[in-house]
N, C-alpha and C positions, 0 to 999 in steps of 0.2 A: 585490532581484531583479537580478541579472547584466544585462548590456546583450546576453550571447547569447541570453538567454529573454524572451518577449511574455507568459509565462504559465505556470502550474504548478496541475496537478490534483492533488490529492492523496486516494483514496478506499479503505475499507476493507470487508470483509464484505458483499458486492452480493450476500446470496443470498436471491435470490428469479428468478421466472422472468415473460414478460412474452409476453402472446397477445393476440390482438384476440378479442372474445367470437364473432363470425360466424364464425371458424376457429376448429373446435375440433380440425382436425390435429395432431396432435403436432409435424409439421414446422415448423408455423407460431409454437412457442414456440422462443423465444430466452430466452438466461439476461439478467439486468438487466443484467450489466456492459456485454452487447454493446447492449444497451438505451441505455443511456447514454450509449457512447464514440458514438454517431448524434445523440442530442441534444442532446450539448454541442457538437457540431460544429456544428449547426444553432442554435443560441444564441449561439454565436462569430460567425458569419457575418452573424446578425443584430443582435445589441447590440454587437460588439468586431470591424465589418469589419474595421481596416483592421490585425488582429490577423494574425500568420503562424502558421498552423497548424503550419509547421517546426521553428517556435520555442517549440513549446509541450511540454513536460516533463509525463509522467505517473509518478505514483509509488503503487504499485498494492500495498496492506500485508496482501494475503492474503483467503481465505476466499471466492473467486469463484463457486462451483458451491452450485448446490444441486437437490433434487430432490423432488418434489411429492408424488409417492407414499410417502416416507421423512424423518421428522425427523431434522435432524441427519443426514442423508445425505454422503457423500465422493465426490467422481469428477473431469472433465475440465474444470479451469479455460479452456482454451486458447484457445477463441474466444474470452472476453474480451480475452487480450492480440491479438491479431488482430484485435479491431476497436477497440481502443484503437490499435495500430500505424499501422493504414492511414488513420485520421484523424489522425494526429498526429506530430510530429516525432522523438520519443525516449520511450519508456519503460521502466520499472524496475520492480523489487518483490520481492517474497517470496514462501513458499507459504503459506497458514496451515494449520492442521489439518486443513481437510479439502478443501486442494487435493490431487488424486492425478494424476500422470503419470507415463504409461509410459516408457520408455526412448525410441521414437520423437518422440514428444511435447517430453517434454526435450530431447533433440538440436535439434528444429526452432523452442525459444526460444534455446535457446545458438546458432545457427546466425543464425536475422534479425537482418537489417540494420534497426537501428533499435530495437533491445530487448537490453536486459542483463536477467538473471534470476540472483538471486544463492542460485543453488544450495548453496553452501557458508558463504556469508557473504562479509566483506572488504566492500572500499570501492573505489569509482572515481570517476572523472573526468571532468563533464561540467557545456558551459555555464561553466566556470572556476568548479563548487561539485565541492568532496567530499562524495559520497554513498556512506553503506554502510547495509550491510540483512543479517540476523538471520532467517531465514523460520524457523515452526516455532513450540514452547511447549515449556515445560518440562513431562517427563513421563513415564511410562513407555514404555521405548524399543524395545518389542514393540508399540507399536503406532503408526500413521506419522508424521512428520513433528513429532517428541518428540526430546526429549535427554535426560538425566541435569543436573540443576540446576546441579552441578560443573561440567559442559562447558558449558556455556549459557553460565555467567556467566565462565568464564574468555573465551571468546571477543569475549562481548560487552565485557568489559575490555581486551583488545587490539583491540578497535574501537577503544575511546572514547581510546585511545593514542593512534591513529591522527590525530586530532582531525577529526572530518568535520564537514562543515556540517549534513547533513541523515543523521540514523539513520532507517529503516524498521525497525520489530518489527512480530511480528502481536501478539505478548501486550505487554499494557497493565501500567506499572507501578502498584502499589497505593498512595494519595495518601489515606493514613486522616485526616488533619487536615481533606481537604474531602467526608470520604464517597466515593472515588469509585475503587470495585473494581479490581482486579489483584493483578499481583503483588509482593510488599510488598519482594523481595532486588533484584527490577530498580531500584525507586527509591533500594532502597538504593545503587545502584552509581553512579547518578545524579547524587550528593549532591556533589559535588563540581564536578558538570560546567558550564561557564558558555558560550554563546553555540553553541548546538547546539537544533534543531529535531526535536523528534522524533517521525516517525508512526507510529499503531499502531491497535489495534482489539482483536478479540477478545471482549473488554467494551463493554457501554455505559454509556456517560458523559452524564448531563445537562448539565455544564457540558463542554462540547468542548474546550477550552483552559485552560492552565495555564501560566502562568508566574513566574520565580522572579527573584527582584532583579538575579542572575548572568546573565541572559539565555539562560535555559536556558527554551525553551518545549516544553509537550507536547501534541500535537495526536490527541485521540481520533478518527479517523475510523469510526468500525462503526458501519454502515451511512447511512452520508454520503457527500458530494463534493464538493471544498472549492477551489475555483477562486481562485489567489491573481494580481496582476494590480502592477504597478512603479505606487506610486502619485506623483505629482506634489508634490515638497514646495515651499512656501514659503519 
């Protein structure tokens, strides 16, 4: 952990929605993420006062929305990061498949202060870590936030050129030696990679964590939240 971070969240596919049973308003539901970015503030404040919420890093790998009446529904991530923002000092992420946003919408993540959204891909600079992110799955490219495998994987290989500390993907690579789903060409790309942290989702994973002798770890976050925190060495 860098000495400009107190903390780093890192959480994937929050989709579910979150009411108190006396309202049954529709107003009165909120998506989980915005769920969460309120609780973990309030779990900061009490277990990790003397923690700076400035300095806490959210790394947010897709799939925010969901909708009650429709499985596997797509639509408006955006409160989530709006209330990851305002509790917190910087955040990032991706889209995953069934985050949808308008043109306004997206203007007004590329626009906050305090949130990078990596629309395209690429890597940036924050806290003195290289961070790049990948939003999206490999797939048919009539329907959203999909690529052609060719394009995926080339980019994501001029990522990992780039040498970042920390990748965000929403698609999980496929790890058949320990059972544990995705896609099998992402870990092929992998295979090489040493001293890189990488988070994703999409799938679930019983074992959450993975790593590899090279210091390549892979961090399943769907549907988790993973509060990492500068530990004290001896």
């Amino acid at each position: 952990m860098p000495e400009e971070l107190d903390a780093l969240i890192i959480a994937s596919d929050l989709q579910g929605i979150v009411g108190h049973e006396q309202e049954q308003v529709e107003e009165a539901q909120k998506l989980l993420g915005e769920e969460l970015a309120e609780v973990l503030s309030l779990l900061f404040q009490i277990h990790l006062p003397d923690l700076d919420p400035d300095k806490v890093m959210v790394c947010l790998c897709g799939d925010l929305y969901t909708d009650l009446t429709k499985r596997g529904a797509s639509g408006n991530p955006l409160p989530v990061w709006r209330a990851f923002q305002s509790h917190f000092g910087f955040v990032t992420g991706i889209a995953g498949n069934h985050d949808l946003l308008k043109n306004e919408e997206l203007a007004e993540l590329e626009s906050t202060s305090g949130i990078h959204f990596f629309t395209n891909g690429g890597t940036i600079m924050h806290a003195n870590l290289a961070v790049a992110g990948i939003g999206g799955i490999i797939g048919r490219v009539d329907k959203p936030n999909r690529m052609r495998e060719i394009d995926y994987l080339e980019k994501l290989r001029n990522i990992l050129r780039q040498v970042p500390d920390i990748l965000l993907l929403h698609e999980s690579p496929k790890i058949s030696a320990q059972g544990l789903p995705g896609n099998p060409n992402i870990w092929n790309e992998l295979q090489n990679v040493a001293e890189l942290l990488v988070c994703c989702g999409h799938v679930h994973w019983d074992t959450p964590l993975v790593e590899t002798n090279d210091g390549l770890q892979i961090l399943n976050a769907d549907g988790r939240a993973f509060i990492f925190t500068a530990a004290t060495l001896n």
